[in-house]
SEPA-915967 format. One record per residue (C-alpha): residue in three letters; x, y, z. Coordinates in steps of 0.1 Angstrom, whole numbers. Layout:
# SEPA-915967
 code     x     y     z
  ALA     X     Y     Z
...
//
This chain:
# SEPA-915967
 code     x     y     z
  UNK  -605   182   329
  UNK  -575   175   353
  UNK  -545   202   351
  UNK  -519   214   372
  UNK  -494   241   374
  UNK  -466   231   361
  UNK  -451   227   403
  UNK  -458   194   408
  UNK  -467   203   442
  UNK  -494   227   430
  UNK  -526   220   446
  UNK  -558   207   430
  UNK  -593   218   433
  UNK  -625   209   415
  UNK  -654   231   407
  UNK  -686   224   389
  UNK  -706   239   361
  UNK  -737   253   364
  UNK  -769   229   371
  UNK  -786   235   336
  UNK  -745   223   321
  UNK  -739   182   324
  UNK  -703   187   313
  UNK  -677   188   344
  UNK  -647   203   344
  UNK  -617   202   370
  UNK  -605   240   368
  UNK  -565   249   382
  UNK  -577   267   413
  UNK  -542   288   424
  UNK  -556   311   452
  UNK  -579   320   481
  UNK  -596   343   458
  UNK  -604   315   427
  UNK  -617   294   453
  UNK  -642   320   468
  UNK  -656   325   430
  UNK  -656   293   419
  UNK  -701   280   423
  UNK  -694   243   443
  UNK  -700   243   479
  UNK  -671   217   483
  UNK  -643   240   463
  UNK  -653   270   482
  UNK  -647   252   514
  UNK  -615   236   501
  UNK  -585   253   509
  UNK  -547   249   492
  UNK  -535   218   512
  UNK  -500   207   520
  UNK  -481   190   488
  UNK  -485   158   508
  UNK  -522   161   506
  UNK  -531   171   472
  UNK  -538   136   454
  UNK  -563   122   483
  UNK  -583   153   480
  UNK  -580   154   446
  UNK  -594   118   448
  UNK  -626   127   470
  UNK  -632   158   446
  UNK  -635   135   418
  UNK  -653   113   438
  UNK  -681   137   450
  UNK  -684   150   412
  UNK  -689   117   399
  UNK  -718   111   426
  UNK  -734   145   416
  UNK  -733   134   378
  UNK  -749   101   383
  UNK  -780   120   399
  UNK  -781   146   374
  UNK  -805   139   342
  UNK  -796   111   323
  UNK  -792   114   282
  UNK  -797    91   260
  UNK  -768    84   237
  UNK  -757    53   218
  UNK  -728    33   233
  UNK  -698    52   225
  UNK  -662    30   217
  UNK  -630    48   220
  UNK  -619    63   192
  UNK  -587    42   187
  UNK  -612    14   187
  UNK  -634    31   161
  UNK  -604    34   137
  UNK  -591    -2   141
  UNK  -627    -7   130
  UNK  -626    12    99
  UNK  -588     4    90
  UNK  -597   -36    94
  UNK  -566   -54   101
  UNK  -545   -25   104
  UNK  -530   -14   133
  UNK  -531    23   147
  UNK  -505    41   142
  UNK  -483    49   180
  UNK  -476    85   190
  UNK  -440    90   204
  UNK  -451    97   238
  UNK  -433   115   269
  UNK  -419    81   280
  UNK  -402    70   241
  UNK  -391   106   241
  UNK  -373   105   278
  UNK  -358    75   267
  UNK  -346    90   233
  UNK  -330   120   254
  UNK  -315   101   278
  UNK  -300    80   255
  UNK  -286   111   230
  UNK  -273   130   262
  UNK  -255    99   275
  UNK  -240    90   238
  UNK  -235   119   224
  UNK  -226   152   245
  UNK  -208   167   238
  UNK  -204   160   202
  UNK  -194   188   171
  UNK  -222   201   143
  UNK  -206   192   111
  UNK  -238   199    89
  UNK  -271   210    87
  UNK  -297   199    61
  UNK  -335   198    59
  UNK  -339   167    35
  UNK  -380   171    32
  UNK  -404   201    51
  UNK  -408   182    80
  UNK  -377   173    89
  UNK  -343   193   104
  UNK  -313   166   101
  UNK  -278   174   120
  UNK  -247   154   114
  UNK  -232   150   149
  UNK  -193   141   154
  UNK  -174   127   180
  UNK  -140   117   179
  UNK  -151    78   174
  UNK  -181    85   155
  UNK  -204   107   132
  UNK  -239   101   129
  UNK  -272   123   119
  UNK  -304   135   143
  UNK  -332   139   127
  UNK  -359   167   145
  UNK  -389   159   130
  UNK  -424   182   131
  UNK  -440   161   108
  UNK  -479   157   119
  UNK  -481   120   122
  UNK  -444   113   128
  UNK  -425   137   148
  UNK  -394   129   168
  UNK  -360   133   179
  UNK  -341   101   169
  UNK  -307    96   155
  UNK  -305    74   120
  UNK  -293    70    90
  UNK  -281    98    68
  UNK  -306   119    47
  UNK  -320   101    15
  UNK  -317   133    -6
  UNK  -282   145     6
  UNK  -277   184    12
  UNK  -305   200    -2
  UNK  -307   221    26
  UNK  -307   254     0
  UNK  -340   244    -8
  UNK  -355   255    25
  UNK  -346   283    43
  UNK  -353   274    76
  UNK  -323   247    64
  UNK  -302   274    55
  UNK  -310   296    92
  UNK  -305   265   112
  UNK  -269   261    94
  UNK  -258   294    99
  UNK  -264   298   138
  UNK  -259   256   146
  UNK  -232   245   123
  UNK  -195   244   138
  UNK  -212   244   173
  UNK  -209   218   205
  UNK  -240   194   212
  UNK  -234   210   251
  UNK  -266   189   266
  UNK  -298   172   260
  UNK  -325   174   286
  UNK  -361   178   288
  UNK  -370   214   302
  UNK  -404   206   317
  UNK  -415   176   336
  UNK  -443   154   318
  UNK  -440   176   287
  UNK  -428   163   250
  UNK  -403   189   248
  UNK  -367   184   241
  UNK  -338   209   246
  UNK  -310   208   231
  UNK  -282   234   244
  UNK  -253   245   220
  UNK  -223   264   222
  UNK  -186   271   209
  UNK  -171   240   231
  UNK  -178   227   264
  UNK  -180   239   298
  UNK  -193   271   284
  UNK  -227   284   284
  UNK  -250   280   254
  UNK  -249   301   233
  UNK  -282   286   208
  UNK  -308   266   223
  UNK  -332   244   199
  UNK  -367   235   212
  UNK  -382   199   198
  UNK  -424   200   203
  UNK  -431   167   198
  UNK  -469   176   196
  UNK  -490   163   163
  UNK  -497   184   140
  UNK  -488   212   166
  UNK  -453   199   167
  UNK  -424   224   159
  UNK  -388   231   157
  UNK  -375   265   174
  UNK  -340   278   171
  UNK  -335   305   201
  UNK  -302   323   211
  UNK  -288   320   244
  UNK  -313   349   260
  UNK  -339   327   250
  UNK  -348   348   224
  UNK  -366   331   193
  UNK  -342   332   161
  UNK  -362   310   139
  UNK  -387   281   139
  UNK  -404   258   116
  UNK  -436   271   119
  UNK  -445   310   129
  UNK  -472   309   155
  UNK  -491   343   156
  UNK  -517   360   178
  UNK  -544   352   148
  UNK  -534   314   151
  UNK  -535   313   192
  UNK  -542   336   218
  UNK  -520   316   248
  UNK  -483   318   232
  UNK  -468   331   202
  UNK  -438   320   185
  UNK  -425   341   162
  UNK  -385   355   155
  UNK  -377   381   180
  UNK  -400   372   207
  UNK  -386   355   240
  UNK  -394   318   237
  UNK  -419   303   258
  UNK  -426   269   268
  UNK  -464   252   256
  UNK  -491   253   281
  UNK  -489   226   308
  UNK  -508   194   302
  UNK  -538   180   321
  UNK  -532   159   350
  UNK  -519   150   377
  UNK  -482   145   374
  UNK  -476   109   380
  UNK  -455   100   417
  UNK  -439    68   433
  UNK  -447    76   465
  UNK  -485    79   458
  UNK  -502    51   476
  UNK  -522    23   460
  UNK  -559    38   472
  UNK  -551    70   461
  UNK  -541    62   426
  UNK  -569    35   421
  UNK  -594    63   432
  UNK  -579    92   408
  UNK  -582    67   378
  UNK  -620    56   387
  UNK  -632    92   392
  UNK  -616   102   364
  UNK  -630    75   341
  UNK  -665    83   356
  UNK  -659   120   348
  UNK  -647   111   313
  UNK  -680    89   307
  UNK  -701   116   323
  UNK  -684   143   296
  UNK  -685   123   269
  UNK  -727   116   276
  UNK  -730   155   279
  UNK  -710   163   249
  UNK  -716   135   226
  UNK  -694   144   192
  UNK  -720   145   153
  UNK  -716   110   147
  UNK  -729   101   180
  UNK  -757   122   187
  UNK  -771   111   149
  UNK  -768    73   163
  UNK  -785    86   192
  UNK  -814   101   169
  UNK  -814    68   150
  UNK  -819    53   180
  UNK  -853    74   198
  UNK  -874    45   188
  UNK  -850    22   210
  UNK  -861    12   243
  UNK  -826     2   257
  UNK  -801    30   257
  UNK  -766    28   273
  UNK  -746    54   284
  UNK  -713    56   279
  UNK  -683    33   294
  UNK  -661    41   322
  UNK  -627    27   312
  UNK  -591    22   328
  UNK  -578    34   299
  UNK  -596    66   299
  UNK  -594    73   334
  UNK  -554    69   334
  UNK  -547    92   304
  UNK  -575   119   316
  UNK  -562   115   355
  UNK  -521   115   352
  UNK  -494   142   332
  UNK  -471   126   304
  UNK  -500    89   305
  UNK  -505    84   270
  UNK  -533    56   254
  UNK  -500    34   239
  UNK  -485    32   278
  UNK  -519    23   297
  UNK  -522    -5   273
  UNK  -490   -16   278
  UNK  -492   -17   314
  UNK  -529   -31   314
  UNK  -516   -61   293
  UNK  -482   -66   316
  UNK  -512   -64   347
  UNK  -535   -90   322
  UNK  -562   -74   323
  UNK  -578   -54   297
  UNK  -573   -15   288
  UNK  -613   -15   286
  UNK  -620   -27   318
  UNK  -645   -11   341
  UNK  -622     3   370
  UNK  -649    -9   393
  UNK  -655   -45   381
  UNK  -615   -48   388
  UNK  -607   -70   414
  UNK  -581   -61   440
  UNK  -554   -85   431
  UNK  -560   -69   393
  UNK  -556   -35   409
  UNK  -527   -50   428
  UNK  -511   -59   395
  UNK  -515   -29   376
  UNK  -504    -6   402
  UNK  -472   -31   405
  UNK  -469   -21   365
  UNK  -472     7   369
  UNK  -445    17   398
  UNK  -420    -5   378
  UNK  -429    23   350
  UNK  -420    55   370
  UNK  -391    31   383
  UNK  -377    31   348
  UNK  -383    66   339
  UNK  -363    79   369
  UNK  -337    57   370
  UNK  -327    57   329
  UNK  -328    18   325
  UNK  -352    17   295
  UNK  -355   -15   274
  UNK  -366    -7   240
  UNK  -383   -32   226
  UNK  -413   -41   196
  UNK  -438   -65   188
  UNK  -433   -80   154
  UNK  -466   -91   149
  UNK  -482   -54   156
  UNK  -456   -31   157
  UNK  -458   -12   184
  UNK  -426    -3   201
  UNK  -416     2   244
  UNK  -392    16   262
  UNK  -400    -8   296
  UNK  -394   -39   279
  UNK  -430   -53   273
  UNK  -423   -69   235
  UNK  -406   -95   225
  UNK  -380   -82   202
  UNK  -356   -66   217
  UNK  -333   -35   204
  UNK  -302   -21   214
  UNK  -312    17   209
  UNK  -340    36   214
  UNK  -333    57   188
  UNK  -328    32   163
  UNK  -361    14   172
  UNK  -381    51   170
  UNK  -361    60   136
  UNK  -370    30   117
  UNK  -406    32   128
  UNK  -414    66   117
  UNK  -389    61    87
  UNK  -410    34    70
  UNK  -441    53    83
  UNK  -429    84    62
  UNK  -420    64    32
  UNK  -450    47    26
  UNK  -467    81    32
  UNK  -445    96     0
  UNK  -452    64   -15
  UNK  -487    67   -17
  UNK  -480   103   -28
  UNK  -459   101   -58
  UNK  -474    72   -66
  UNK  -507    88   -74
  UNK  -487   118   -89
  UNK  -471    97  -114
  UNK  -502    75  -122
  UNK  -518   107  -130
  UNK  -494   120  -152
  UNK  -487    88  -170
  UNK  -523    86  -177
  UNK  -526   122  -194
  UNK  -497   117  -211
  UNK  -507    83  -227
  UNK  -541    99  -235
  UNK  -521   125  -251
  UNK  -497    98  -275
  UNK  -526    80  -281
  UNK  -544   107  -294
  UNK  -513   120  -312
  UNK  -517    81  -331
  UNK  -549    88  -339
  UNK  -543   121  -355
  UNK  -515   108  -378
  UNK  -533    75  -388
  UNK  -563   102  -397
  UNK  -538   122  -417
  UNK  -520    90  -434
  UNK  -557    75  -444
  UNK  -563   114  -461
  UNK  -530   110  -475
  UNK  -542    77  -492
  UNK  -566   101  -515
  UNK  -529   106  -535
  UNK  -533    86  -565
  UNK  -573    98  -566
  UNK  -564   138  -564
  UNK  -538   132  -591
  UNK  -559   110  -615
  UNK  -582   137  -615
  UNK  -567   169  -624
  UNK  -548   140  -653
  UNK  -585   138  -665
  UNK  -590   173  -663
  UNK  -561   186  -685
  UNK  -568   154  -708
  UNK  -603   173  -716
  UNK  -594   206  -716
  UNK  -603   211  -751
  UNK  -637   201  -746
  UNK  -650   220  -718
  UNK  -665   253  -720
  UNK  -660   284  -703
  UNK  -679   290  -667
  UNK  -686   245  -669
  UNK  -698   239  -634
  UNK  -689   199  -640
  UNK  -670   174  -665
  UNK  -685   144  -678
  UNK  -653   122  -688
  UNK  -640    82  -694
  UNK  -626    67  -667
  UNK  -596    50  -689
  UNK  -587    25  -665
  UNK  -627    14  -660
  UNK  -640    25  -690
  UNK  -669    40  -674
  UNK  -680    75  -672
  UNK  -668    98  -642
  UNK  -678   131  -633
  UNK  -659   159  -621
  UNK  -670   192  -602
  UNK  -657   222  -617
  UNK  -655   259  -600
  UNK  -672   285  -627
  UNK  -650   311  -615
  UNK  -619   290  -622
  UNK  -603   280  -652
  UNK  -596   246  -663
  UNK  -559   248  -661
  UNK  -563   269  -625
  UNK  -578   236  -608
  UNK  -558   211  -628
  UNK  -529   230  -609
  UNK  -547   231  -575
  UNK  -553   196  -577
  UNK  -517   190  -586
  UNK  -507   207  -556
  UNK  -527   191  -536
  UNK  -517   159  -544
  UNK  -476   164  -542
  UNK  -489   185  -505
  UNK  -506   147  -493
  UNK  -472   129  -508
  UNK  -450   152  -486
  UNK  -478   146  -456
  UNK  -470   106  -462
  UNK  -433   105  -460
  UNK  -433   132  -430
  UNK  -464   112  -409
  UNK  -446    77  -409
  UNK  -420    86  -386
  UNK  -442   110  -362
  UNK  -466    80  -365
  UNK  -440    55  -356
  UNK  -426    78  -326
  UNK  -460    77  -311
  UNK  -466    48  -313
  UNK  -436    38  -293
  UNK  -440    66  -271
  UNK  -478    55  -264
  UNK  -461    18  -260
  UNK  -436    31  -232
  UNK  -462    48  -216
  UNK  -480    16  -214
  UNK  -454    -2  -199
  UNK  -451    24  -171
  UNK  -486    28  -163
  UNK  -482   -16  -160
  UNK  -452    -9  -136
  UNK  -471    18  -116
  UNK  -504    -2  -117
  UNK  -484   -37  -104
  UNK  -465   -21   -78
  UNK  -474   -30   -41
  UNK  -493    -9   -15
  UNK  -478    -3    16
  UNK  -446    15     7
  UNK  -415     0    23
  UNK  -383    21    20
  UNK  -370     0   -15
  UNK  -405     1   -31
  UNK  -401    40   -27
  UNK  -365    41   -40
  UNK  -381    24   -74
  UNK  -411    43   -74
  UNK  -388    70   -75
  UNK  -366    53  -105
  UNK  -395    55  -122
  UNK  -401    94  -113
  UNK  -363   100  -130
  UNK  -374    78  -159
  UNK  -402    97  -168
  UNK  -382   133  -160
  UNK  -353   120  -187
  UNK  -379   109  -212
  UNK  -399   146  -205
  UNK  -425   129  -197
  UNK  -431   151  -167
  UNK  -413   180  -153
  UNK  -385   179  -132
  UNK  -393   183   -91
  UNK  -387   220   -74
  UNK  -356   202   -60
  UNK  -342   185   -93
  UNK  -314   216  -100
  UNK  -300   215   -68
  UNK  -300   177   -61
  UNK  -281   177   -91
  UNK  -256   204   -78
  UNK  -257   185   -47
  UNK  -244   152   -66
  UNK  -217   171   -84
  UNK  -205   184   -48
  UNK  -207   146   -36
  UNK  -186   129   -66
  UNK  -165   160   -61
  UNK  -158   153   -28
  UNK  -152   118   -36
  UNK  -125   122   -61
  UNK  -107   139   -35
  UNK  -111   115   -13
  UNK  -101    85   -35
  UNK   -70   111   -46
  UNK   -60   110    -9
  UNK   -61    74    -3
  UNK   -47    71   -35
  UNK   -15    91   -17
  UNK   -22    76    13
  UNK   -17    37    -3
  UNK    15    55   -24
  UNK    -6    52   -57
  UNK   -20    77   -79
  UNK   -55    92   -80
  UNK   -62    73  -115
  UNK   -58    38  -101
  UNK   -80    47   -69
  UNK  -104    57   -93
  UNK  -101    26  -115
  UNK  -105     3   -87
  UNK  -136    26   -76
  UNK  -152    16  -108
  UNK  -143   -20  -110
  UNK  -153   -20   -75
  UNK  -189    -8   -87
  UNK  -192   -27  -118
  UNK  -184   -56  -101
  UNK  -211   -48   -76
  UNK  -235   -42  -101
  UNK  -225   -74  -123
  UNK  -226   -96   -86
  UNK  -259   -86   -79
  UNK  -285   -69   -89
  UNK  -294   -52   -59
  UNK  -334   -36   -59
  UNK  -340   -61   -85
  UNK  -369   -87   -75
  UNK  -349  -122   -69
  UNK  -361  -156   -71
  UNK  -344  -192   -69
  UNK  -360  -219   -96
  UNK  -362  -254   -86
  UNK  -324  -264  -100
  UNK  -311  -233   -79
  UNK  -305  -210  -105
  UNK  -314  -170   -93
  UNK  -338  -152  -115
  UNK  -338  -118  -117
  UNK  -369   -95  -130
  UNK  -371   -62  -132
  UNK  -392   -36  -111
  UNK  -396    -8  -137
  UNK  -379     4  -170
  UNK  -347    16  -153
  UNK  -343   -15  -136
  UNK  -350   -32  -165
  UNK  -322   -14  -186
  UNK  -298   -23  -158
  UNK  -303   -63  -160
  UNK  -305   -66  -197
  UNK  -276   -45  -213
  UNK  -255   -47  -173
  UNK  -266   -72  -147
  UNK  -268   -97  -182
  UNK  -235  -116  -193
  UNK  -234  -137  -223
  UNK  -251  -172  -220
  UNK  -279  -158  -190
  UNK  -314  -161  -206
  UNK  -337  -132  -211
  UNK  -373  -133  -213
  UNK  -400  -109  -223
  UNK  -436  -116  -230
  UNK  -446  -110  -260
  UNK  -463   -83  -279
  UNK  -473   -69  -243
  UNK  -457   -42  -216
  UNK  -443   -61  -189
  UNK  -411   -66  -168
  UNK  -376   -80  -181
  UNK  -366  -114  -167
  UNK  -330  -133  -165
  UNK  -317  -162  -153
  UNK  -280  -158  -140
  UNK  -267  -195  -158
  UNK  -234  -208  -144
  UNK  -207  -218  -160
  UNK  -205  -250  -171
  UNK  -239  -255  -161
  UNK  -277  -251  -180
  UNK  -317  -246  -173
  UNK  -335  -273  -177
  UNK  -372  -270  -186
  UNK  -385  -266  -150
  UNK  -366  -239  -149
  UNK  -372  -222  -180
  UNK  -412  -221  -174
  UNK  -404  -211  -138
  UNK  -387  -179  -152
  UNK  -413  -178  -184
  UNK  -441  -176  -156
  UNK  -423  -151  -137
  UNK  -421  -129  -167
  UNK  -460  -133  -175
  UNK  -469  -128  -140
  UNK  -454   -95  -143
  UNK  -465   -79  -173
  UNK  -500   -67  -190
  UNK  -507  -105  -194
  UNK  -512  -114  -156
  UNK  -554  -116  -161
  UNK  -549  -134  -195
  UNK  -545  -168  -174
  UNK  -518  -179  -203
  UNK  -492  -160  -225
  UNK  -459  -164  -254
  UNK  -428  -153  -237
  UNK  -401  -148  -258
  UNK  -369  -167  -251
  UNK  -333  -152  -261
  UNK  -296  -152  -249
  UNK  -285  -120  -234
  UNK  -258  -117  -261
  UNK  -284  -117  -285
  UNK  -301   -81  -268
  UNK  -295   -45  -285
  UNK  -302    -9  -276
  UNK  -318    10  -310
  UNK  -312    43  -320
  UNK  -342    61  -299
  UNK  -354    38  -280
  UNK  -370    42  -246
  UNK  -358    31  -212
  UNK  -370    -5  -211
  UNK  -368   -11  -247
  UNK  -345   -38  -267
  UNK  -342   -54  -303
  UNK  -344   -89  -301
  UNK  -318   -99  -327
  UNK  -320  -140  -323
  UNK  -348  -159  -305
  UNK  -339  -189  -289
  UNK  -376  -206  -281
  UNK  -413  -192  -270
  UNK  -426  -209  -235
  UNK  -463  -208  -232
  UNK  -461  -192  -194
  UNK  -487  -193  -167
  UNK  -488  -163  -146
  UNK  -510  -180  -121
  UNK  -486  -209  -114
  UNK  -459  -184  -104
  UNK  -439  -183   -72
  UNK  -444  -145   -74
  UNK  -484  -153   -77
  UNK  -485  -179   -50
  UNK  -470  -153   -24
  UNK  -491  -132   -34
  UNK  -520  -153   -28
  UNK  -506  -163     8
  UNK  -501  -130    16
  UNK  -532  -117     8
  UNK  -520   -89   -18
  UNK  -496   -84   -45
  UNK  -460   -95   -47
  UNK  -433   -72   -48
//
C-alpha cells in the first residue's frame, strides 16, 4: 500500500514481499538503515531523493512492481467488481450512501471559520449518542453545530436546532462537554493535518487569547470520535475511550496527551506534479491494486473461484482509474474520482491504459481545477436531484448556498429514516404483543361469561334438590327427580359424604358467585374489546406507513410512540422524565419571554399570552399541518389523518361545523374531512373522492370496495374512556360505497412504485 509521513516532502520507497507472497506492499521507507533491510534489489539501491524527486520515482517503483507481478504465477479467481458496485447490485435502484470526505469536510471548515469565528457557546446538548450539538452566537446571529460520530453519518455541519431540545443530562459526555465548552469563544476552525478528516476547533475565554479547550472531530466511520482536550493538549473527555486492548497505535483515553490518527496511504496530492507523473502513479497503482486483490481474494470470491475450477476462461481481476486514484493519492476518496471521471467523460471503471491521451488530458485538467479549489476556498456546493450525491466543486446541477446546509440535510434525512426503521419495528413489535395480549384477555372473559350462562341451570338444580329432600336417604350417591318445566325425569349426582341441605347450599353459592361473575365480566369484556380494537387501528397505522423515513414520517411515527406511552401501552423511553423536565424549562422560558414583550409592547403578560394561544389555535384551525392533504376535483382540501393522534386533532380541532367527516365502517382506518367553505357545498365527485380516500387508508384497502360513513363534524363526540382515535357518531348523514383502488392516494402510489404517504 502507498503511505507517507505525514511531511509531504517525505520520500517514498517500495519494497517487495517475499517470492513465495503474491501480495505487494509499498512500505514508508524513512532511513538509510530501512532501506539496507528492506529484500528488493531496486529499494536497496534507492536512496532518499530530493522533495522534487519523490513522485517520478515513486512512479517507476510502481512501475517495476507491477512488471514483477505480471510474471509471477497467475491465480485463478473470478472477475472481481468493486464493492460499491456489488452493493448497488444488491440494494437495486438504490443509491450508495456518500462518505463526507476530506474535500466536503475542508469545505465545511472553511466555511464555519469564515462565518463564524469568533462566535460565543451559549449551550451544549447531545440530542441522541451520536451526536454533540453547540449553539453558537454572534451578535447577528445564533445557530447550532452539530459534531457527529455516528458510523454512517459523521460530520461537522451547522443546522437546525436539536429535535429533542436539552436533554443533554441524559448523557454525560453532554454534561462534560457543557461544563469545559459552554460560555467559551469559537477562537478558530482549521484542519490540523493535511489530507486527514480531522477538524479542530480552538476555544477560549474571548479572542486574541490562546485556547484554552481544543475539540478534535474524527470524521472516520465507525472509527469516528469526538475528543474534548485542554489547552496542553491533554485529553479531558471523548465520545468513545480508546484503550490499549482496542488498538495498539494510539490511545485515547482522559488524561493522556492527545494524539492525532495515523497518517493515511498515499501520496499527498500536488499542483505542481506534472501530467506523466500523475498518470503513471494512478496506472501502477491500479495494477498493484488488481495484483493484491488476485493474491488476497476476500470468502465470497475465492468460493466463486472454486465454483468456477471446472471453467476454462478465468479473468483476473480489473485495473481501474478509480482504484488506482484512491489507492495512489492522500485525502482521494471513491465519491471525488467519480466526480472528476464524469466531469473528464469518461468512466470511473476505465482501464488507465485503454485511456486515450486527450482522456488523460481531460481528467488531469479535472483534476487540477480540484486542488485549485481546495487551495483557494472557492467551493461550490452543489447535488444531483436525481441521485443525491452532493459536491463541493460544482459538478451537479442544483446548486446550494452553504456547504453546511447541503451536508446537514443529507445526513439529517439519512439519520431519520435510520430511527425510522428502528422505532418502527419497536413499536410494531409491541403493538403486536399487546394485541395478542387484549385479544386473549377477550377470549378469557367470553369463556367466563359462556360459564356464567350455567346460572339458571346451577340454581334449578339445588331448587330440585331441596324440593326432594324428604325423599332421599342418607349417604344417596344420586337423585332421580321430575323435571317440572319438562316433565321428564332428571338425575342429579349427589356427594355421600354431604348432606342434602350442604349441596343445596353449595349450589346456591355457586350460582349467585357466576351472577356476580356476569355483571363484573361485561365491562372488562367491553374494555377489551375496545382496547383489542385500538390496537388494531394502530397496528393499520404502523402497517400503512411508508418506507424510507423522511423527517415528518418520523415526527408521526413518533406521535404514535407518545400515543401508545399515554394509553400504557408500552413504557415510556429512558429519556421520557427529562424531555418532560426539559419542556417545562421551555414553556417556562417562554412565559418569560411573552411577559417581556408583553412590557416591551406596554401590555400585560396575560394578553401576550392570550394572543400566544389564539395565535396557535388559529394555526392549528388554518391548517392542519403533518396531516396528509389532498385537493378533490371542485377544489375543496381534504384532510386525513396519519395515526390516532392526528386523528383526534382533525376531528374534535382542525373540524368546524359544516366540514364532513368520514370513517369507514366497522373497520380500523384513518379519519377524513373535507374543509367546506362557506357558502359553498361538495358535490358528489367530491364526496366519493374523500369516501375513497378514507377506504384507501384503513383495514379495507385489499377489500377492493367498502361503507364509509358520512357525518357533519358537529355531529362528532369524545365518550367517557375512549381511546385516542375514537368518536361517537351521533347523526349520520349518508354511507358512500368507496373504492380504495380509484384513489388519488392509490394512483401515486402506483406511479411511484410504493405506498402513499
Amino acid at each position: 500500500m502507498l503511505s507517507s509521513s505525514t511531511c509531504p516532502a517525505a520520500s517514498l520507497a517500495w519494497s517487495c514481499q517475499p517470492a513465495g507472497v503474491k501480495v505487494l506492499q509499498l512500505r514508508q521507507l524513512s532511513s538509510r538503515a530501512q532501506l539496507s533491510r528492506c529484500t528488493s534489489p531496486h529499494a536497496r539501491s534507492q536512496l532518499l531523493p530530493p522533495a522534487a524527486a519523490v513522485q517520478q520515482d515513486a512512479a517507476a517503483t510502481v512501475r517495476q512492481a507491477a512488471t514483477d507481478a505480471g510474471r509471477s504465477d497467475t491465480v485463478t479467481t473470478q472477475v472481481q467488481q468493486p464493492k460499491q458496485q456489488q452493493q448497488r447490485k444488491s440494494d437495486g435502484s438504490r443509491v450508495k450512501q456518500q462518505t463526507l470526505d476530506y474535500t466536503v469536510l475542508a469545505a465545511c471548515c472553511h466555511e464555519l471559520s469564515g462565518s463564524w469565528v469568533p462566535s460565543k457557546v451559549e449551550e451544549v446538548v447531545q440530542p441522541d449518542k451520536f451526536t454533540l450539538s453547540l449553539r453558537l452566537r454572534t451578535p447577528l446571529a445564533q445557530r447550532w453545530l452539530h459534531l457527529s460520530w455516528h458510523p454512517t453519518a459523521a460530520r461537522v455541519a451547522m443546522g437546525q436546532p436539536p429535535y429533542r431540545g436539552d436533554v443533554s443530562e441524559a448523557f454525560s459526555f453532554a454534561a462534560q462537554a457543557s461544563a469545559q465548552l459552554k460560555g467559551l469563544v469559537l477562537l478558530s476552525a482549521r484542519l490540523p493535518a493535511p489530507w486527514e478528516r480531522v477538524v479542530q476547533l480552538d476555544f477560549g475565554a474571548r479572542p486574541g487569547e490562546a485556547p484554552s479547550k481544543s475539540v478534535f472531530c474524527e470524521v472516520m466511520a465507525k472509527y469516528s470520535n469526538v475528543v474534548v482536550t485542554s489547552g496542553d493538549g491533554s485529553v479531558l473527555h471523548c465520545a468513545y475511550q480508546v484503550g490499549g486492548a482496542m488498538s495498539s497505535l494510539r490511545q485515547v483515553q482522559a488524561g493522556r496527551p492527545y494524539q492525532l490518527p495515523p497518517p493515511v496511504n498515499g501520496v499527498p496530492p500536488s499542483p505542481q506534479e506534472l501530467l506523466d507523473t500523475w498518470r503513471d502513479n494512478i496506472t501502477r497503482a491500479a495494477a498493484l491494486a488488481a495484483a493484491e486483490q488476485a493474491a488476497a481474494p476476500s470468502k465470497k470470491a475465492a468460493a466463486a473461484a472454486a465454483a468456477a475450477v471446472s471453467s476454462t476462461v478465468a479473468s483476473a481481476p480489473r485495473e481501474t482509474v478509480l482504484a488506482g486514484a484512491t489507492r495512489a493519492y492522500m485525502g482521494v476518496s471513491p465519491a471525488l474520482v467519480e466526480e472528476l471521471c464524469t466531469t473528464a467523460g469518461i468512466s470511473p471503471a476505465a482501464i488507465p491504459d485503454s485511456l486515450s491521451p486527450e482522456a488523460w488530458q481531460a481528467l488531469y485538467a479535472a483534476w487540477q481545477a480540484w486542488l485549485g479549489r481546495l487551495h483557494s476556498g472557492n467551493f461550490a456546493p452543489s447535488s444531483c436531484p436525481d441521485t443525491g450525491k452532493f459536491s463541493v466543486i460544482g459538478s451537479y446541477s442544483q446548486p446550494h448556498e452553504s456547504a453546511h446546509d447541503m451536508v446537514e440535510g443529507y445526513y439529517r434525512s439519512l439519520q431519520a429514516g435510520e430511527v425510522y426503521a428502528g422505532l418502527h419495528t419497536r413499536l410494531s413489535t409491541a403493538v403486536k404483543a399487546a394485541l395478542k395480549k387484549a385479544r386473549g384477555r377477550v377470549n378469557a372473559f367470553e369463556q367466563q361469561l359462556q360459564a356464567a350462562d350455567e346460572v339458571a341451570a346451577v340454581q334449578k338444580q339445588a331448587d330440585i334438590i331441596v324440593a326432594n329432600m324428604y325423599r332421599l336417604q342418607p349417604n344417596a350417591s344420586q337423585l332421580e327427580a321430575e323435571d317440572w318445566d319438562t316433565g321428564k325425569p332428571v338425575f342429579i349426582t349427589l356427594d355421600p359424604l354431604k348432606t342434602p341441605m350442604e349441596q343445596a347450599e353449595g349450589l346456591f353459592k355457586r350460582a349467585r358467585k357466576l351472577r356476580r361473575a356476569v355483571d363484573a365480566v361485561a365491562p372488562l369484556l367491553e374494555a377489551a374489546r375496545q382496547e383489542a380494537e385500538y390496537l388494531e387501528t394502530v397496528e393499520l397505522e404502523l402497517a400503512q406507513m411508508p418506507p424510507g423515513g423522511s423527517e415528518q414520517q418520523l415526527a408521526a411515527l413518533r406521535e404514535v410512540q407518545d400515543e401508545l406511552v399515554e394509553s400504557k401501552v408500552i413504557k415510556p423511553p429512558p429519556e421520557a422524565a427529562l424531555l418532560a423536565k426539559a419542556a417545562a424549562k421551555g414553556r417556562k422560558a417562554q412565559k418569560q419571554q411573552q411577559k417581556s414583550a408583553a412590557a416591551r409592547a406596554g401590555g400585560s403578560s396575560k394578553a401576550g399570552l392570550n394572543s400566544s394561544l389564539a395565535a396557535a389555535a388559529a394555526a392549528v384551525a388554518a391548517g392542519g399541518a403533518g396531516l396528509r392533504q389532498y385537493a378533490s376535483p371542485g377544489g375543496f382540501t381534504v384532510l386525513v389523518g396519519r395515526n390516532n393522534k392526528q386523528n383526534d386533532v382533525l376531528s374534535h380541532q382542525v373540524a368546524k361545523p359544516g366540514d364532513i367527516w368520514m370513517h369507514v365502517r366497522g373497520m380500523p382506518g384513518s379519519h377524513t374531512v373535507i374543509r367546506v367553505e362557506a357558502g359553498r357545498e361538495p358535490d358528489q365527485g367530491d364526496l366519493q373522492f374523500a369516501a375513497d380516500l378514507a377506504a384507501w387508508f384503513s383495514k379495507a384497502r385489499d377489500a377492493g370496495k367498502a361503507d364509509v360513513i358520512v357525518a357533519r363534524a358537529e355531529y362528532l363526540k369524545k365518550f367517557k374512556g375512549a381511546k385516542p382515535g375514537q368518536v361517537l357518531v351521533s347523526k349520520e348523514e349518508s354511507n358512500i360505497v368507496a373504492r380504495p383502488d380509484n384513489s388519488a392516494a392509490a394512483q401515486a402510489a402506483s406511479v411511484s412504485g410504493g405506498r402513499d404517504e
